[in-house]
N, C-alpha and C positions, 0 to 999 in steps of 0.2 A: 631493257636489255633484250637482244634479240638473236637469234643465230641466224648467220649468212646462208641464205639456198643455195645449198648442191646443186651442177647440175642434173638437169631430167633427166632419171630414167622409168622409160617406159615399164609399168608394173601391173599385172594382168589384176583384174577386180576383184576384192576382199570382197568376200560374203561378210555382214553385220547383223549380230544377235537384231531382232524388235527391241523397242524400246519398253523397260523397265518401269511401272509406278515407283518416281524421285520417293529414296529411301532418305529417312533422318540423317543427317550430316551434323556431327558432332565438330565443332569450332575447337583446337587447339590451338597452344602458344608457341611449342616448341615440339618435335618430337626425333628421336633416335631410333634409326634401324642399322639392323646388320643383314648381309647377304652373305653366308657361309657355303660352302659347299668343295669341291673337288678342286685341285691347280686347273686342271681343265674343264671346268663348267662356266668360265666364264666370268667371274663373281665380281672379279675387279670392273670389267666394262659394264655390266649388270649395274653397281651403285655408282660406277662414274657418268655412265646417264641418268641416273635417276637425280645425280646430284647437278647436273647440265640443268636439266630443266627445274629446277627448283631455283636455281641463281638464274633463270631465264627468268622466270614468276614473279622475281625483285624478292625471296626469301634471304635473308642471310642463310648460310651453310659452310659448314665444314665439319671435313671427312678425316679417315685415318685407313690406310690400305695395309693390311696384314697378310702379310703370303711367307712360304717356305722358301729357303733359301735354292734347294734345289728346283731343277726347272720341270723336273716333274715328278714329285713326291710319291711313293706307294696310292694307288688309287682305293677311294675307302676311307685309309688310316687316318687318324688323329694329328698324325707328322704333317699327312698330306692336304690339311683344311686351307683353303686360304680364302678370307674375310674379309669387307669391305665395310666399314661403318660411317653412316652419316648422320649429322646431328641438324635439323634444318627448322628455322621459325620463322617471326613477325618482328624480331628487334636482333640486337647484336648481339654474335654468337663469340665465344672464346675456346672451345675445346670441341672434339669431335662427341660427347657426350660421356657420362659415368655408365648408367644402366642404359640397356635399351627396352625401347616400349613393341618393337618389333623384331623377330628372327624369323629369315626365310632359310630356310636349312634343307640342305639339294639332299641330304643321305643321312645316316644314324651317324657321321664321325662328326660330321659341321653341327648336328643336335649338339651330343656329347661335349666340343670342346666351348659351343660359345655360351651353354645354356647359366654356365654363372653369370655370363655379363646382359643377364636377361632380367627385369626387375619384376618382383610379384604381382599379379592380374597383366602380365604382357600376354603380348599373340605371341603363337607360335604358328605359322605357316608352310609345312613341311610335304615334299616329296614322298611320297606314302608309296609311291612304287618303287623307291629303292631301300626299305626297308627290308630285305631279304633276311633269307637266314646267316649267307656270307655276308653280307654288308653288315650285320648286328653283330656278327663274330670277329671282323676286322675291327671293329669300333668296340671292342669289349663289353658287349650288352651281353647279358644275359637272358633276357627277355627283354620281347619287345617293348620299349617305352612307351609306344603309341597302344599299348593295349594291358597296360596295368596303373597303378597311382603313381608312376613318379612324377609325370607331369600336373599333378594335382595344382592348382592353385593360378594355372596357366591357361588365356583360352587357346586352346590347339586348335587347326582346322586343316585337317588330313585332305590334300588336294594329289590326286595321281597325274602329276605334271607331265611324267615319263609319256605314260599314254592316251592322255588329250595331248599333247605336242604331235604324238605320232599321227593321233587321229584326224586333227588340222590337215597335215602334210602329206599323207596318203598318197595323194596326185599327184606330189610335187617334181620325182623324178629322181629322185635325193637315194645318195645310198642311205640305208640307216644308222650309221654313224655320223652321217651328216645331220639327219634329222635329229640326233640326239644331243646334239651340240646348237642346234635352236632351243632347247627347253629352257635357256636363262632370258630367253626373250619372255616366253609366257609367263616366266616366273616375276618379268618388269612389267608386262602387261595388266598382271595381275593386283601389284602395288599400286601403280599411276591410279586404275582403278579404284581403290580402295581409301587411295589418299588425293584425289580429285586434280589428277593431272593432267595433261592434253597429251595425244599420239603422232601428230604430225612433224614436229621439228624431229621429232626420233626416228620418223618413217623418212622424212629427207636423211639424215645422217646414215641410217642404214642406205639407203639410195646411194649415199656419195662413196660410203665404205667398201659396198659391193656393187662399184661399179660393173667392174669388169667380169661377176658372176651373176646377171640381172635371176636367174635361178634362186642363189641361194638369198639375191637381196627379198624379193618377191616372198620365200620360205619364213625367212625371217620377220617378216612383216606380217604373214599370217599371224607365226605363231603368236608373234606381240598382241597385235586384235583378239585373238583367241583367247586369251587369257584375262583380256580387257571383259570379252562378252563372257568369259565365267564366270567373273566378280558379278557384272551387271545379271547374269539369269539365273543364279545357283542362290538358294535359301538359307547358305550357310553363313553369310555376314547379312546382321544383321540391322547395321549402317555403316555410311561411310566415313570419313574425316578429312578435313579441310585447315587449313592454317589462317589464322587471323590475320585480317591485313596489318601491317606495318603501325607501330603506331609512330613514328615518326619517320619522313620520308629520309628517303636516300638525299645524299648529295645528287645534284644534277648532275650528269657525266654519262659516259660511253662505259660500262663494266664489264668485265671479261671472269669467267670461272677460271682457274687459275693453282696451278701447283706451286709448291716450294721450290722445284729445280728449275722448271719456266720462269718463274716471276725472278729467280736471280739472274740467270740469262738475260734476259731483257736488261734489265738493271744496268748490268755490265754493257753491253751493247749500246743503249741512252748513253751512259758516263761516255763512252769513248764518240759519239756524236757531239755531245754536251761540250766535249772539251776539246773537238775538232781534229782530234787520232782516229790512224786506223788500228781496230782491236785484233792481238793475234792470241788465240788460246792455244795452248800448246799440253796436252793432255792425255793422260791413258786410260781405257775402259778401267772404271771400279765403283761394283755395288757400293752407296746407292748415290753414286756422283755423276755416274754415265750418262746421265738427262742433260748434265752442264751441258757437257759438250756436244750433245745430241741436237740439242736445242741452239747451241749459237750457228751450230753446221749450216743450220736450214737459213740462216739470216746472212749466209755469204753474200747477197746483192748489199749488204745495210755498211760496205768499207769494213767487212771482217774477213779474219783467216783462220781457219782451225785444221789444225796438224795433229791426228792420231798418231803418237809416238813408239817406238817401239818398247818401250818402259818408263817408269815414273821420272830416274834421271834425266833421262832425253828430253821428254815433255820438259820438265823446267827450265832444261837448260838452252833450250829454244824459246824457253817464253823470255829469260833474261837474254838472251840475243835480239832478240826483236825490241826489249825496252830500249837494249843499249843503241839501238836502229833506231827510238823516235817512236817508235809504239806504244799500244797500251797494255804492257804485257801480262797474261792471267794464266795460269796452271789450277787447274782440278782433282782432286782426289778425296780419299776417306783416309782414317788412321795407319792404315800398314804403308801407303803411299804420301802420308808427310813424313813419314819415319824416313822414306828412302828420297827423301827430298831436302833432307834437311839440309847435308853439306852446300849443295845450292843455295838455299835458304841463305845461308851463311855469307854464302858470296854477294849474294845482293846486299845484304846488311855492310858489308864493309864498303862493295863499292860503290852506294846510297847510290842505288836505281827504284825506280818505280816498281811497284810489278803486287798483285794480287794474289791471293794464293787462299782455293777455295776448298774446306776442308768439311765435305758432310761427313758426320760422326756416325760410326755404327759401333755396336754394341762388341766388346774383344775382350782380352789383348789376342794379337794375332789376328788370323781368318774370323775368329767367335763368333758372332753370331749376325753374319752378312746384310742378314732382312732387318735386322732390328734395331732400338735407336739405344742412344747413350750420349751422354754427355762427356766422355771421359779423355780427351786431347785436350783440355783446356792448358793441364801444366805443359804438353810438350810444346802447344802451340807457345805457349810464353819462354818455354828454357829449354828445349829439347834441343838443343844446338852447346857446340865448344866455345866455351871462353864467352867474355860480355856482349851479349850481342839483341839487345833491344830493337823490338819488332809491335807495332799497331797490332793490337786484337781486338777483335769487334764480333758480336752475333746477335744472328737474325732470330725475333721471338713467334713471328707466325708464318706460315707460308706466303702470304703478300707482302709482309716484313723483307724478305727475301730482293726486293727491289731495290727498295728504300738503302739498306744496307752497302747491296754492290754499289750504289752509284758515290753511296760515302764511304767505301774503302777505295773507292776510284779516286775520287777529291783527294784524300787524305795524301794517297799515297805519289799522287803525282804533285802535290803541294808540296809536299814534307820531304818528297825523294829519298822514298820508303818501303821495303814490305810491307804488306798488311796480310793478316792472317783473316777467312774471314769463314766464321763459325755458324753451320749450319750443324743438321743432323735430320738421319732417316725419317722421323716423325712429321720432320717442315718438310723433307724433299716431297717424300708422295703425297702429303698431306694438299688438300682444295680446301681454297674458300674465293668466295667473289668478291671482286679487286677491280678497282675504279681506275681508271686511264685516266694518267695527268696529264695538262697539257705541260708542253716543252718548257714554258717560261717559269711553271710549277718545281721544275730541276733546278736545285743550285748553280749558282755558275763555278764551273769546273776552269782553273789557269793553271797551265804549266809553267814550267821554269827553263822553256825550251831561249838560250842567247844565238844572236848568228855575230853581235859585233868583236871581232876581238878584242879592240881594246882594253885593256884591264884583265883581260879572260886568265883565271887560272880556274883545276879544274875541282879544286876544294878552295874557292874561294867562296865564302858562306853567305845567305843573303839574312840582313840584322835580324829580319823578324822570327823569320822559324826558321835559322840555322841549316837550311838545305843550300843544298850546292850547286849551281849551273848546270841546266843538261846542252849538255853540245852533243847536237849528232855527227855524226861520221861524214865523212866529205864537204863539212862547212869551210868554206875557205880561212887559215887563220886560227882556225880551233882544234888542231890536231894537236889529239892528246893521249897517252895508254892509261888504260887504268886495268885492275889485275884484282887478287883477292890475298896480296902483300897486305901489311899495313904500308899506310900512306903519308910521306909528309904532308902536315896541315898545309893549305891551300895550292900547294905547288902540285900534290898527289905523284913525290917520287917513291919506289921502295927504298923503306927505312927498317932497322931495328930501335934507333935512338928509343931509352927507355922512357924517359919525359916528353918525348913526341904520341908515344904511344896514349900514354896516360892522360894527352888531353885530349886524341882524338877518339879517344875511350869515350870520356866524360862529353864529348860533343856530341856523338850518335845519342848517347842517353838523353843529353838535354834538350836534342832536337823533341823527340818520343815526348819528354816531359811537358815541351808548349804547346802539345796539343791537346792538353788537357785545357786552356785557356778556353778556348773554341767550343768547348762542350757545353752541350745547352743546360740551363740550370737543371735537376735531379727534381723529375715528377715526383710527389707521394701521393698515392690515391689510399682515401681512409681519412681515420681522424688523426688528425697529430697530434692530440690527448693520449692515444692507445698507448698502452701496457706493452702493445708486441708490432712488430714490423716483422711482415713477411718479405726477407731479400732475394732474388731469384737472376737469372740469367737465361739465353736462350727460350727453349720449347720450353719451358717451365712455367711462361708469361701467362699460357690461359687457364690451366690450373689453379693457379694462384690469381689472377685479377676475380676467376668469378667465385673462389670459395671466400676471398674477400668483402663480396658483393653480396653474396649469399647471406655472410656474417651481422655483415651491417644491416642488412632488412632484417636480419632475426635480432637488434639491439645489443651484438655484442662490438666495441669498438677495440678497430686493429685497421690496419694501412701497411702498404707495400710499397715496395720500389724496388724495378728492375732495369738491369744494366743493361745498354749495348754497351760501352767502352768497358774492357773489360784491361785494357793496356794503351794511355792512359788511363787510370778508372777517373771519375766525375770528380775536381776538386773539393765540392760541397759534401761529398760521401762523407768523410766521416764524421762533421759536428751533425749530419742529420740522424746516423747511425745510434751516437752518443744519449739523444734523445729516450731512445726506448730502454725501457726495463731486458724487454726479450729482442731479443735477432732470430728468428729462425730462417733456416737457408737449407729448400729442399734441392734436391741435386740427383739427377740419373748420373751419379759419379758416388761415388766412397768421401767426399768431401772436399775435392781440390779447391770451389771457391770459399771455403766456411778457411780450412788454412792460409789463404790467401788473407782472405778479412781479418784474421784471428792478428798473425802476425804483419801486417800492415797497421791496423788501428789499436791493436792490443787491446783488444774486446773482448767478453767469454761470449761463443753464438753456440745456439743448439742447430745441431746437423738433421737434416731428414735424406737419408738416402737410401736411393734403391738401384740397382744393376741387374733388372729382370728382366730387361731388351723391351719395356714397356714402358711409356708413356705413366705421368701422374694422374689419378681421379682426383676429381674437384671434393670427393667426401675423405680421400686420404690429408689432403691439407687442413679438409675444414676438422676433421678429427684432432689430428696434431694441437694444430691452435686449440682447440673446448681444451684437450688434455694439460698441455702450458697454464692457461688462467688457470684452470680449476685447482693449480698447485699441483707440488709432487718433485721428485728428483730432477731437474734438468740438465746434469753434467755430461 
């Protein structure tokens, strides 16, 4: 893996520390940091480079970006922390990490709110110049933490970032607001250091970013070195750490670091090449879906169109404009914006058009809680609409999942001549990991159901196999037909009330939805199929659950899992594999919608794990659940 060079700009010469007698390098497997600190310290672009070059080194990684919803929280406060965690190794990673072995913490609020998710004998790496008496007071210290026991048990290493950044940049020109908004460089400078990483792709990146202030690129570039030659000359780390190489290589391929909301983008964009449409997204700004469409904007050379709408309605109902045009048509939003999309919704379902409908989940009901994730649209994606009206649901389980998915709600829905609902959530959107580029022949092959002959043409005339209808577009000579959000007679597609017309073309949208269950690939179980317990899961849930799994079985207890993408059809095989286990448990950022979904479909008892804290699962909140099952006890 490599990053593309920026171009040149010219950057006046870094002074560089002497060289250091090579200190002991301690060899890890795996390790987790967090970068905490103020909305404005930077903290997100702080681990989103450090997590760059880590997927540049051929590390597996993946991160989890925590911020306040406002765009710029009380400075100080506990409100106003926003954190960046990355978990990075030598083999495959599945969750952004439980504990971390590292805290870089810019002020006493970023100590204060990450120091639980800090595991015993970790670093502590902290900004020792913003310990103030106001900044302890904002952050409800009573005393200073860096000068009593509570960080007992922690190696702390009190570094005054504030002023070595300043001391760097002295010459630089820079008001000192500006200078102080370089300290999350020295504060990356200082990591790379420590965890034996290279300067140069950063110092190009910085180059391309600040082009156009070669000033502030040049500043920033200090401070990075500067921070590098503190690690390298100061006596306070004692060695450094390094990650074990890989033990089994990558795929060959081209790999790209890569977000949840990019990697669906793309996704979507391939399908509509794949299947030889132009893609029109039709979309309105909403935490944390606004990437969709950010990201397909930038790909308008690639036969795309995207239309910022002036509301949720609009948006859809330009994206079913554009299906009913011969497009590939996709609408974007979170939970308060499929609510306002539904009647749309609805209309596509009767007048069986194509069309995608991309739902990242954040944490509610209502506005709730904007930054955060949830599971919790699953039932309205399935029934949140009037009268019978059967709809594809699918979700994506990791942030490069997020491809995979769009290009098979694209298939689906232009096969089936369908919605498709397609289920992300805030943890996959901001969440990175590194993501292997396929090539083109690696995509399914995507066909439409686009006729031009008329002969025979009606416009519910159904094809045998999966019961979808002909799409005729508009100006085909021959094929001029209205279709509306009436019920329709069967194949002719007049408005009707006839009450037995009704009633089969009920039963034929349903049965369409239902043969797509045929297509689904047989139902992975990773584990033993001996176990006592199967962990069932969906979504962001996937790497919690694969690796407390994993965890389990090297510790000799046996248990196996399976999780869905089809969540509407679900996988035929589901439930004599279900049938199998003693336990089902089914953890859920939801109050339980797919555990009722299981319960009353297979009429099984499952035990629930749920939580609605706008936070993601730990790997030791699973692996706990499950010890507490075998070991006996109540499970009602």
């Amino acid at each position: 893996m490599s990053e593309q060079d920026p171009p040149e700009v010219t950057i006046a010469p870094v002074d560089t520390a002497p060289a250091k007698p090579a200190r002991e390098v301690e060899e890890l497997d795996v390790v987790t940091i967090r970068f905490a600190g103020d909305s404005g310290d930077g903290m997100q672009l702080t681990g989103d480079r450090f997590a760059m070059v880590s997927a540049a080194m051929g590390e597996d990684v993946v991160t989890l970006a925590d911020y306040p919803a406002e765009i710029r929280a009380p400075a100080g406060t506990i409100g106003g922390v926003s954190g960046f965690q990355l978990h990075f190794g030598s083999h495959e990673l599945y969750t952004p990490g439980d504990k971390n072995d590292v805290l870089v913490a810019m002020n006493p609020a970023a100590l204060k709110a990450s120091l639980k998710l800090l595991r015993k004998g970790g670093i502590i790496i902290v900004n020792e110049d913003a310990f103030t008496e106001r900044n302890l007071a904002k952050a409800d210290y009573k005393v200073n933490p860096l000068e009593d026991d509570s960080l007992k048990g922690f190696r702390v290493f009190k570094v005054k970032i504030t002023k070595l950044t300043s001391g760097a940049l002295k010459d630089s020109g820079l008001r000192p607001t500006e200078i102080d908004r370089c300290k999350n460089f020295f504060a990356l400078g200082l990591t790379y250091w420590l965890f034996s990483r290279e300067l140069d792709s950063t110092k190009r990146w910085i180059q391309k970013k600040f082009a156009k202030r070669t000033d502030l690129a040049e500043a920033n570039i200090k401070a990075l070195t500067a921070g590098w030659n503190f690690g390298n000359m100061t006596e306070q780390f004692a060695h450094t750490y390094a990650v074990r190489k890989r033990r089994s290589a990558k795929k060959p391929g081209t790999y790209r670091y890569i977000s949840g909301n990019f990697s669906m983008a793309l996704g979507l964009v391939a399908a509509a090449h794949r299947a030889g449409l132009h893609l029109f997204l039709g979309s309105y700004p909403i935490t944390p879906a606004t990437e969709v469409l950010q990201e397909i904007s930038k790909l308008r050379h690639q036969n795309v169109t995207t239309y910022q709408a002036e509301d949720e309605i609009a948006a859809i109902g330009a994206a079913i404009g554009a299906s009913y045009a011969g497009c590939l048509g996709i609408t974007s939003t979170s939970g308060p914006g499929l609510a306002l999309k539904s009647e749309f919704i609805n209309m596509a379902v009767i007048m069986e058009l194509p069309l995608v409908i991309v739902d990242v989940q954040r944490a509610g009901p209502s506005t709730g809680m904007p930054t955060k994730t949830e599971q919790s649209d699953l039932l309205q994606a399935l029934y949140g609409r009037n009268g019978e009206s059967p709809l594809v649901v699918i979700a994506a389980r990791s942030p490069k999942d997020g491809f995979n998915v769009a290009v098979e709600a694209s298939r689906i829905a232009l096969k089936y001549m369908t919605p498709v609902v397609l289920l992300s959530d805030s943890y996959l959107a901001n969440g990175t990991e590194d993501w292997r580029v396929p090539e083109i022949d690696e995509l399914p092959e995507i066909k439409t159901n686009i006729v031009t002959d008329p002969e025979g043409y009606a416009p519910y005339k159904r094809i045998k196999e999966t019961l979808a209808r002909p799409w005729a577009l508009p100006g085909t000579p021959g094929l001029e037909h209205r279709i509306g959000s009436l019920e329709k007679w069967d194949v002719t597609g007049g408005a009707t009330y006839d009450p037995d017309n009704h009633q089969r073309m009920t039963d034929l949208r349903q049965m369409k939805i239902e043969l797509i269950s045929q297509e689904i690939p047989p139902t992975a179980i990773i584990g033993k199929m001996d176990a006592e317990l199967l962990v069932l899961g969906w979504g962001s849930t996937y790497g919690s659950i694969r690796q407390a799994v994993q965890n389990l079985e090297e510790q000799g207890v046996p248990v196996a899992c399976v999780h869905l993408r089809y969540l509407n059809p679900m996988p035929s095989d589901l439930g004599p594999i279900l049938k199998k286990f003693k336990y089902v448990l089914i953890p859920e950022n939801n109050n339980g919608q797919l555990q009722l979904l299981i319960q009353a479909r297979y009429k099984i008892n499952t035990i629930g794990m749920h939580k609605v804290k706008g936070l993601p699962f730990s790997v030791s909140e699973i692996e706990d659940k499950i010890k507490e099952i075998l070991g006996g006890g109540d499970h009602e």
